[in-house]
TORBA-49683 format. One line per 10 residues: number of its first residue (from 1); their letters; for each residue y, z, x of C-alpha. Coordinates in Angstrom, 1 decimal. Example, Ala and Ser with C-alpha at 12.3 -4.5 7.8 and 13.67 -1.06 7.14 Angstrom:
2
1) as) -4.5,7.8,12.3  -1.1,7.1,13.7;
END
This chain:
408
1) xxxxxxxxxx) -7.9,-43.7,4.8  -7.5,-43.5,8.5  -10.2,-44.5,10.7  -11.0,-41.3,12.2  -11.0,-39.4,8.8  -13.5,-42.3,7.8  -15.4,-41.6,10.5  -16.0,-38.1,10.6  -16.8,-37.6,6.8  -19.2,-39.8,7.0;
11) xxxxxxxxxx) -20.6,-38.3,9.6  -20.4,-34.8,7.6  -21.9,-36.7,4.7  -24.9,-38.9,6.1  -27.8,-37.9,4.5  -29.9,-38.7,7.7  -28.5,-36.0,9.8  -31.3,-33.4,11.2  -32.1,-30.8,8.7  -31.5,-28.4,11.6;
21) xxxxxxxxxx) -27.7,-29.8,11.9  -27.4,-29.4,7.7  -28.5,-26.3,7.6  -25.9,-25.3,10.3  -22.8,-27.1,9.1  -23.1,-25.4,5.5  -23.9,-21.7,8.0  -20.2,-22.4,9.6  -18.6,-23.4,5.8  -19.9,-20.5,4.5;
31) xxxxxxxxxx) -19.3,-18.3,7.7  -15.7,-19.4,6.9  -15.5,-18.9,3.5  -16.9,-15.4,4.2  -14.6,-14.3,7.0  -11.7,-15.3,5.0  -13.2,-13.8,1.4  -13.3,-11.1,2.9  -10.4,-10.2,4.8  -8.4,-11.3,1.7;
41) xxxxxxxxxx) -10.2,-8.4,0.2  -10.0,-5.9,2.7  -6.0,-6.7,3.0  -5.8,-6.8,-0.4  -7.1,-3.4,-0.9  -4.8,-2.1,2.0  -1.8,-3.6,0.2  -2.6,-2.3,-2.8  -3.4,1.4,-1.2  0.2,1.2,0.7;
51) xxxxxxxxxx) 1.4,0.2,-2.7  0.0,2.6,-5.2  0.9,5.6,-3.5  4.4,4.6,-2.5  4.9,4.1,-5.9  3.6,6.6,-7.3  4.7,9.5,-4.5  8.7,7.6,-5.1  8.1,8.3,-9.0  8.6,12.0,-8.1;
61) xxxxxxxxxx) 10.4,12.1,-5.1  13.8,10.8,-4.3  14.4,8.1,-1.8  16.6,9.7,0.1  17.3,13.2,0.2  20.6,15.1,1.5  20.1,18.7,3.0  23.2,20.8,4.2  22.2,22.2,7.5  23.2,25.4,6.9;
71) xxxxxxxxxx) 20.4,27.5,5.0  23.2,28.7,2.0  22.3,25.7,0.3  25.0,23.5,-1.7  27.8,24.8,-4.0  30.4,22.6,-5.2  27.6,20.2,-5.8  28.8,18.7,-8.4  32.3,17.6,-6.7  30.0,16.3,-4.0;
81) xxxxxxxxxx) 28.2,14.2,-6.5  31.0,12.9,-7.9  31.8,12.0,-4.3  29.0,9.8,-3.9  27.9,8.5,-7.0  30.0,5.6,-6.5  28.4,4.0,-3.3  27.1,0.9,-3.2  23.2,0.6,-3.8  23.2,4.1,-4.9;
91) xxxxxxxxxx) 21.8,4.1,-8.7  22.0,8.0,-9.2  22.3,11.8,-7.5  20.9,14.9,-8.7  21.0,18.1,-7.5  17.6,20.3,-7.0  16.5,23.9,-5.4  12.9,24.1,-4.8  10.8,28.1,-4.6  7.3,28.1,-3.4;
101) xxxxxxxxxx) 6.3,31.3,-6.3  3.3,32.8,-7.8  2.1,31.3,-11.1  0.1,34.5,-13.4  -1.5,33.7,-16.3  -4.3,36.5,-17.4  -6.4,36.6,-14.6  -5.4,33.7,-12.4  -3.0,32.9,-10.1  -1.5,30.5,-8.2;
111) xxxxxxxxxx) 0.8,28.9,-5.3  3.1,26.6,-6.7  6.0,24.6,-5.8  8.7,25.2,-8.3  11.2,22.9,-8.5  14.6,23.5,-10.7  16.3,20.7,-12.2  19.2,19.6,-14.9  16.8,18.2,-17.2  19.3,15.2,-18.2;
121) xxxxxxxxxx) 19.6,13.6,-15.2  15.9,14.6,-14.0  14.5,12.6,-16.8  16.3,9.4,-16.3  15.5,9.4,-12.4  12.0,10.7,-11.8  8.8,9.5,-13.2  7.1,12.5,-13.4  8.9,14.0,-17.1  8.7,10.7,-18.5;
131) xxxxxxxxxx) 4.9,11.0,-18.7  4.3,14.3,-20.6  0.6,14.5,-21.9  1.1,17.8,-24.0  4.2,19.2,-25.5  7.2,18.1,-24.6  9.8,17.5,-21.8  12.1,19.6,-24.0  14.0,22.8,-21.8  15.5,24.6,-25.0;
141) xxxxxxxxxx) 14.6,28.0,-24.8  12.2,29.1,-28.1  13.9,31.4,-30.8  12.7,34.6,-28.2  15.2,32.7,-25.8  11.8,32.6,-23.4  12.8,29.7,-21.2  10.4,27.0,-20.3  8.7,25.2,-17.4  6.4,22.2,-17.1;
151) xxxxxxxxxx) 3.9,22.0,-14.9  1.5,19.2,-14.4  -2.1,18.4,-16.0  -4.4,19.3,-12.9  -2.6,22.6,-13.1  -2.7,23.3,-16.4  -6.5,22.2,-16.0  -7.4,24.9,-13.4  -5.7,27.5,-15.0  -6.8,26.9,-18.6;
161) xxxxxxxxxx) -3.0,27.1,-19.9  -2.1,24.6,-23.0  1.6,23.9,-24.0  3.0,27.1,-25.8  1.6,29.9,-23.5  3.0,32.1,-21.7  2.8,32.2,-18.1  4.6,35.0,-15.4  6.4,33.3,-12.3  6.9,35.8,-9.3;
171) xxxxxxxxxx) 9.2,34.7,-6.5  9.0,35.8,-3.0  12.9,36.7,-3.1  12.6,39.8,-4.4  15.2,42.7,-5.3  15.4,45.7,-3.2  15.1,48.9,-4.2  14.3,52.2,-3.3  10.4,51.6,-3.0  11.7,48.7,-1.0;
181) xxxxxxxxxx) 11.2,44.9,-1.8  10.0,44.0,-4.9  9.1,40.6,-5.9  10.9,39.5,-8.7  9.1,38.1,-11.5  10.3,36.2,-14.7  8.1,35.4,-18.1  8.0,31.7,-18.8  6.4,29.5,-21.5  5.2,26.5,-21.0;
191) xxxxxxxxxx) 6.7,23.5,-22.6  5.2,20.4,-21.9  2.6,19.5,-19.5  2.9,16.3,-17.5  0.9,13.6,-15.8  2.6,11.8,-12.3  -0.5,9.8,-11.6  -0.4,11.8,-7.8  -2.8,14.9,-7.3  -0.7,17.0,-5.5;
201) xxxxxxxxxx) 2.4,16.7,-7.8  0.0,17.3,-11.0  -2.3,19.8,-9.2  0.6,22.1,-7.3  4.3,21.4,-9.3  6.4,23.1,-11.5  9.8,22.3,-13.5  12.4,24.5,-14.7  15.8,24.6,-15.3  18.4,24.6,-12.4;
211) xxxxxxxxxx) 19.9,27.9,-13.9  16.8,29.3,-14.4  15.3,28.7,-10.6  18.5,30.3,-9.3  17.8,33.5,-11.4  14.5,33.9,-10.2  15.8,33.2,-6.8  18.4,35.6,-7.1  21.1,33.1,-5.7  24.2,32.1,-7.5;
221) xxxxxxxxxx) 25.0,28.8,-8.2  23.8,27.0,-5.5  21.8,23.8,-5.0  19.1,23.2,-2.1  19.9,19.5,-1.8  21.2,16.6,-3.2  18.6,14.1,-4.1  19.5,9.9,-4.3  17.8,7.0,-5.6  18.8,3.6,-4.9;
231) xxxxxxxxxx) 18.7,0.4,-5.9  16.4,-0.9,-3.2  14.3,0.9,-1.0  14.7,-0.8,1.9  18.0,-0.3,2.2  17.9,3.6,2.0  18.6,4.1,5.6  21.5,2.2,5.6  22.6,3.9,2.2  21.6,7.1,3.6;
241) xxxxxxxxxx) 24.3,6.7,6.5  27.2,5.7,4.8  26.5,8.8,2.1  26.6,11.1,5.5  29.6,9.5,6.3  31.6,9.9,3.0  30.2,13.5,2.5  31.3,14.6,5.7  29.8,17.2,8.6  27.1,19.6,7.7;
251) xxxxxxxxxx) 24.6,17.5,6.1  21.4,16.0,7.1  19.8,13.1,5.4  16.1,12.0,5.5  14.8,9.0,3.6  12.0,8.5,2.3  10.4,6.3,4.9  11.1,10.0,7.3  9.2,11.9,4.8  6.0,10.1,5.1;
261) xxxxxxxxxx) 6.0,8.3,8.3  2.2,9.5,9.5  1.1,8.3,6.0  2.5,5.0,6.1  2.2,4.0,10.0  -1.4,5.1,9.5  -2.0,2.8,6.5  0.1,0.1,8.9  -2.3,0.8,11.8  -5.4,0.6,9.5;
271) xxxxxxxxxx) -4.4,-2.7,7.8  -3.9,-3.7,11.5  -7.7,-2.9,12.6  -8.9,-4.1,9.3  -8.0,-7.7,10.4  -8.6,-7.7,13.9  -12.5,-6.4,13.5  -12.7,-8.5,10.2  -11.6,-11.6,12.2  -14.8,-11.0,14.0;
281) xxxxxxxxxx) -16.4,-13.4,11.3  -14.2,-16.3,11.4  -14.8,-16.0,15.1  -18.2,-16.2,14.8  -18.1,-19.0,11.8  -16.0,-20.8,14.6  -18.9,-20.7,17.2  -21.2,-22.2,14.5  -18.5,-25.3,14.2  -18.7,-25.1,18.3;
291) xxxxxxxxxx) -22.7,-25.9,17.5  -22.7,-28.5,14.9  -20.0,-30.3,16.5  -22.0,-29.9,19.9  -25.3,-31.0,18.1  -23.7,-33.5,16.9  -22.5,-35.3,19.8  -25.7,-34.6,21.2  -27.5,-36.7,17.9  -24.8,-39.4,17.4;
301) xxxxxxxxxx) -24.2,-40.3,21.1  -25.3,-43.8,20.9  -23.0,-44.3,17.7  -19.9,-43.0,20.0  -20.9,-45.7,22.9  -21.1,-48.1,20.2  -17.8,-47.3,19.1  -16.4,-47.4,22.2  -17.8,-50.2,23.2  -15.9,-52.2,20.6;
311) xxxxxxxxxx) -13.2,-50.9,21.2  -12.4,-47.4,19.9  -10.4,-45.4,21.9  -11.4,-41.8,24.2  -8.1,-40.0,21.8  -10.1,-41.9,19.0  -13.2,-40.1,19.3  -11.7,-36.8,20.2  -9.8,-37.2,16.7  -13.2,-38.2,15.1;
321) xxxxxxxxxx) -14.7,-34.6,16.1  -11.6,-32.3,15.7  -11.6,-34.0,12.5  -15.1,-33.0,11.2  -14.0,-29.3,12.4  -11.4,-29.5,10.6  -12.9,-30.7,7.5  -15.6,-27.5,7.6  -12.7,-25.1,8.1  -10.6,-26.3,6.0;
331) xxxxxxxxxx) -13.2,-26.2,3.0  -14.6,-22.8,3.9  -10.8,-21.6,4.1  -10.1,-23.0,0.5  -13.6,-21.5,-0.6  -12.6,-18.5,1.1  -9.3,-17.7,-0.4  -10.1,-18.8,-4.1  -13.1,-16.2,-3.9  -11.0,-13.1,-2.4;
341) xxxxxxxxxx) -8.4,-13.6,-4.3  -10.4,-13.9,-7.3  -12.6,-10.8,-6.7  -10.1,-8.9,-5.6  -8.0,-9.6,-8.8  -10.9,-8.6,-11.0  -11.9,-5.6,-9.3  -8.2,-4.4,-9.3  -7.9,-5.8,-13.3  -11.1,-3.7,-14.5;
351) xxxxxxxxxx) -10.4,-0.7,-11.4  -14.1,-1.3,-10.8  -14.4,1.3,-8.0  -13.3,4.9,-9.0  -11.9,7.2,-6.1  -12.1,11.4,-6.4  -7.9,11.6,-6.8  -8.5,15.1,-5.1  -8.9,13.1,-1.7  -7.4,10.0,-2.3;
361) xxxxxxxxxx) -4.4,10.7,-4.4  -5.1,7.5,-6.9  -8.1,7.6,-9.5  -9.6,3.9,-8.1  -9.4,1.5,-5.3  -6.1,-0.8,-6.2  -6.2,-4.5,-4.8  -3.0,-6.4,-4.5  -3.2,-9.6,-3.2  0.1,-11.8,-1.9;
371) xxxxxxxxxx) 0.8,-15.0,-0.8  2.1,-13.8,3.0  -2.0,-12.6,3.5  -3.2,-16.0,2.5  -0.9,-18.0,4.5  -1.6,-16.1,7.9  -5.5,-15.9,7.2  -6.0,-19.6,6.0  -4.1,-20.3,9.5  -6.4,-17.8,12.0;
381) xxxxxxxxxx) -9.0,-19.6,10.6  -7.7,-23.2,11.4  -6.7,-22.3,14.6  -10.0,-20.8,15.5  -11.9,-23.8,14.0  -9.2,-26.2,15.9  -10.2,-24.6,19.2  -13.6,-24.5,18.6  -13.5,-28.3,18.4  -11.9,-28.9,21.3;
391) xxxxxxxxxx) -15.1,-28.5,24.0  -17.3,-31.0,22.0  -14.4,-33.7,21.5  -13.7,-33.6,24.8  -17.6,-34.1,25.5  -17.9,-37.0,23.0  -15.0,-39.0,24.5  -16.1,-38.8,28.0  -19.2,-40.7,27.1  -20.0,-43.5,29.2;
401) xxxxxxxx) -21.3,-46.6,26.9  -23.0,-48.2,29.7  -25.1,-45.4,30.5  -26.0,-44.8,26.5  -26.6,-48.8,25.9  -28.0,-49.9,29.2  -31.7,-49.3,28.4  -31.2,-50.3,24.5;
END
């Protein structure tokens, strides 16, 4: 062991330090341990919020979505997909119309976005009809050649309808006649009744079939967009150029990272102040290394003129101190991390704190810890317990032996 490591734990360790200077050097460990605990925690649970929802809004949505900018909507769709299914990092297309329509079913009503699909290719790319809690993700029209729509649980919930009733869908587009507009309304039955894991999808969303959403829009055969997922996500802005490129002009395309910007530079922004005011407690644990290293000097001065004296050099003693601050830091920074990560994996394992998913979107607070967190953290605190150090080494080697030992 070096001499200066030596030195300073056995400093840290004499058992006839002060009580006062004890009591103080376990206050900055633990003040450590704590500032890192919990910002591990409080990142984690940001991480796992950014997380959660992304996944769970990219299980019913695509990644990136191609619009035509003209408001006619697609038709030779499916020579377009054919087009593109082919690019690189693309891993499928479907095509999609989506109605905002009136949901009857005896006396309620409701808003809902209604969304019409080719149930093949719907199943294998979204999340959403791969979780059915009632009924079944099965489009067949029943022997009265009724045809069917899915809507999710929340829905279903607060309109008290179960798989196999009938419910009435009334669609702005009306027909006109000689009264005027009428809305035009179609008699549905409900097939299946699914479960996304994200409020607004099961509490406002509906799915039919792409044939029957264009009847009860009273459009031919027509899509609204095209909507990709790929292999990666981040890569869908580059994908999404090079499909605009190969589909030619008069499309738009958005990705999913345009879609829900505000949600996601929030959460960015929030993980942001999170650490900064968090920080605040390693910066204070550092002040209390600042005091015990200060105290310190102060109680071991004539030891250091006694060092020096035989020799030791000033860069010697500033090691010695930096050292000791480094020794409490690094402790409460291993203390630290072991304890976050270990809360924060059984609060996230056992979901110990429920959320209202009417607010929040997710049923409990997720925590996801990773390595990149604990590699940035355990360094803030180093370097603020390094620099804390730096004042009282100085100090210690700029004692003047003579002056300490003249009178001994």
């Amino acid at each position: 062991m070096r001499f200066e490591w030596l030195v300073a734990l056995r400093y840290l360790r004499s058992p006839n330090r002060p009580a006062v200077l004890r009591l103080v050097t376990w206050l900055a460990l633990l003040g450590v341990a704590a500032g890192v605990g919990t910002l591990v925690i409080a990142l984690s649970m940001n991480t796992g919020f950014r997380q959660a929802i992304r996944d769970r809004l990219l299980s019913v949505t695509a990644h990136v979505n191609l619009k035509p900018v003209s408001p006619e909507g697609i038709r030779d769709y499916n020579e377009e997909i054919a087009k593109l299914k082919n690019t690189p990092g693309v891993q499928s297309i479907v095509p999609a119309i989506y109605d905002t329509v009136l949901l009857s079913v005896g006396d309620h009503a409701r808003g809902v976005v209604l969304k019409g699909i080719e149930p093949n290719l719907e199943i294998q790319a979204s999340g959403a009809l791969r979780h059915i809690v009632a009924g079944s993700a099965d489009f067949a029209p029943a022997a009265d050649g009724v045809p069917v729509v899915l809507v999710g649980r929340i829905l279903a919930q607060e309109l008290h309808v179960s798989a196999g009733d009938y419910v009435t869908l009334i669609s702005p587009q009306g027909n006109l006649t000689p009264f005027g507009m009428l809305p035009r309304a179609r008699r549905f039955r409900v097939g299946g009744i699914f479960d996304s894991g994200f409020y607004d999808y099961d509490a406002n969303w509906g799915f039919i079939t792409l044939r029957s959403a264009q009847s009860l829009a009273g459009v031919g055969d027509v899509v609204s967009l095209l909507e990709v997922r790929v292999t990666n996500l981040d890569d869908a802005q580059e994908i999404a150029n090079e499909l605009l490129s190969e589909i030619g002009p008069g499309y738009i395309a958005t990705t999913w990272m345009d879609e829900n910007r505000p949600l996601f530079r929030a959460l960015s922004l929030e993980k942001l102040a999170t650490a900064l005011f968090i920080g605040l407690i390693t910066f204070v644990a550092g002040l209390n290394i600042l005091v015990v290293l200060t105290m310190t000097v102060t109680d071991r001065a004539r030891d250091i003129a006694v060092l020096m004296a035989l020799g030791t050099r000033r860069s010697q003693i500033r090691r010695i101190f930096i050292l000791q601050g480094l020794a409490v830091s690094v402790t409460g920074a291993i203390v630290g991390l072991v304890g976050g990560y270990g809360l924060a994996w059984i609060l996230n394992r056992w979901r110990v704190i429920p959320l209202n998913p009417e607010i929040y979107a997710i049923p409990y607070v997720p925590f996801h810890a990773n390595a990149y967190d604990a590699i940035w953290i355990a360094a803030a605190a180093l370097a603020i317990s390094i620099a804390a150090t730096i004042v009282p080494a100085r100090s210690a080697s700029r004692i003047l032996p003579v002056e300490i030992l003249r009178f001994e």
